[in-house]
Steps between C-alpha positions, in 0.01 A plus 500: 500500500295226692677522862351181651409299254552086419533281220349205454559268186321140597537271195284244429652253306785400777499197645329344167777410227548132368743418800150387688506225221914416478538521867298560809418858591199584630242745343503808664114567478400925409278470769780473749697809351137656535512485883922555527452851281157546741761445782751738343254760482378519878901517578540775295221713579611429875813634440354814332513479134266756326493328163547131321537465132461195327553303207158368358437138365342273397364314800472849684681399800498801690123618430414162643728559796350864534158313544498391829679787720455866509779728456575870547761467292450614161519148233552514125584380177752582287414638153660208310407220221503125600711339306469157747848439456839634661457846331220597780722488732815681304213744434379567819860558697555751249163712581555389891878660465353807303189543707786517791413195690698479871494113454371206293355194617500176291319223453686252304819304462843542330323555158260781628787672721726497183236625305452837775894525501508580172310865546435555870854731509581576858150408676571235783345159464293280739478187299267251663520110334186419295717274261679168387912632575511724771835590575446866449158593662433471883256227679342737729187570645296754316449739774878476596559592155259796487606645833901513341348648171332756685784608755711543212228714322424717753879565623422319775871404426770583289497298175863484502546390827228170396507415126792322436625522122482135242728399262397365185600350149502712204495327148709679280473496098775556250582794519432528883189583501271428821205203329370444816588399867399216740545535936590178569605224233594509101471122426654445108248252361560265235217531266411723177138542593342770783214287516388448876612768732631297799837257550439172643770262306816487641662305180458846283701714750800540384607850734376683777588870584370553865505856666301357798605099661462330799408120555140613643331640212363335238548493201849506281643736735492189745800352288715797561398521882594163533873560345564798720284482821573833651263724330633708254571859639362823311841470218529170351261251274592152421587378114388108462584259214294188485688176388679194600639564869396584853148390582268734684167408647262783505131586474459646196168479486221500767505129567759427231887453656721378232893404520650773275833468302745777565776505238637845658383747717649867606418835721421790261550859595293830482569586151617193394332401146469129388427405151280241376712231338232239439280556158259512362329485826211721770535690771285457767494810731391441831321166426341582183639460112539855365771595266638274189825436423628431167764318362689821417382742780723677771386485835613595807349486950638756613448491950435847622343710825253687258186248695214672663496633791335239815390563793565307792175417671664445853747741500223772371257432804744489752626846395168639470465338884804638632400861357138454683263502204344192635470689835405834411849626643631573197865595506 
């Protein structure tokens, strides 16, 4: 096993989708994740790490960050296909988790962070925002984040004393089988058609299913933070229905804030399940149209604490302080 060894899965295609059209986010340029995952690298090599694996891709963001510093560290790619679409990243938390990464750092939003959830087991996160919604990932500086990642990799600190454990949905077939999962929003869309990825009108919405909410993200977990405005603690979700009712103003889009309908609205439980009543229809998991519903199809969102594990950037340098790493009295 790889004892101090990092992660990194930088996508990029966040930051690009057609919201840049609909609404007004900005275009979060490669180059930039370039010199954040350059940044990430010093940090971790500071704080010791001995190895970095990484997913390859297209645009060969870390080679190009590699290119201008010199590291001790040893840098390379994972053995993988590019597939250029959510599967890289899928991909490469499984070989991170199997190749026994310490800790994974992402580039990316709710879409890439979902996609690593899916296969990167028990390995902590450091998610840094590269996308459109970022209600999961971190804004943080790149050598803040690479100092945490490394701490944590060398057992600089105690992983369960600094990576906190997510909640998130699981989309349940049938006959209860797991379809696929989402770490912040299930939005039930009304249309037949996958077609583009992203959400952006608010008159197909017809429920929301929100295991994250609070009135400062954006996004359609905005709604829900706005109807309860203490943040949601570690073991409940919110269940929205959209119709004729109580009007919310929220930004549910970068530059787009829209007065929502809310027919009905209620806390959900760990464990709790919620089925889809409205059909046919899509549901969009974590901002993007995934899964189709049919007219005859059972579905259920079920809320649970089965999220990856996240660590908490702060609290992880201010342990590794207080035990001296930074000092070299190490305690």
């Amino acid at each position: 096993m790889l004892e101090k060894t990092v992660g990194i899965i930088a996508n990029p295609a966040s930051g690009k989708d057609i919201r840049r059209l609909v609404a007004h986010g900005s275009v979060f340029d490669n180059q930039e994740k370039v010199n954040i995952v350059r940044r990430v690298l010093l940090g971790l090599e500071a704080a010791g790490v001995e190895k970095v694996l990484y997913m390859p891709d297209y645009f060969g963001i870390v080679p190009k960050a590699l290119s201008a510093v010199k590291l001790s560290m040893e840098v390379c790619p994972l053995d993988m296909p590019i597939y250029a679409d959510q599967r890289d990243s899928t991909l490469a938390a499984s070989l991170l988790a199997d190749a026994g990464a310490k800790c994974i750092v992402t580039l990316g939003g709710d879409g890439t962070n979902r996609a690593v959830a899916k296969a990167c087991g028990d390995v902590p996160l450091v998610p840094i925002s590269t996308g459109t919604n970022n209600v999961f990932p971190f804004m943080v500086e790149g050598t803040i984040a690479g100092l945490a990642a490394g701490v944590v990799a060398v057992g600089a600190v105690e992983v369960k004393e600094v990576a906190r454990p997510t909640k998130r949905l699981e989309i349940e077939g049938e006959n209860g089988e797991l379809v696929d999962i989402a770490l912040v929003d299930v939005v039930v869309y009304d249309d037949v058609f996958i077609a583009a990825k992203a959400i952006w009108d608010m008159s197909k919405v017809r429920e929301i299913i929100l295991a994250r909410a609070s009135p400062g993200n954006i996004g359609l977990s905005s709604v829900g933070g706005c109807l309860y405005p203490n943040a949601l603690d570690e073991g409940h979700g919110v269940y929205i229905k959209i119709g004729p009712g109580r009007k919310v103003l929220a930004p549910v889009a970068p530059g787009l804030i829209e007065e929502v309908q809310v027919e009905s609205c209620s806390l959900i439980g760990i464990g709790d399940a919620v089925e889809i009543h409205w059909k046919p229809s899509i549901l969009a998991l974590d901002g993007e149209r995934e899964v189709e519903v049919g007219r005859n199809s059972v579905f259920k969102v079920r809320l649970t604490g089965n999220g990856p594990r996240v660590v908490d950037i702060p609290k992880a340098l201010e342990e590794a302080a207080r035990r001296g790493f930074f000092t070299g009295r190490e305690t």
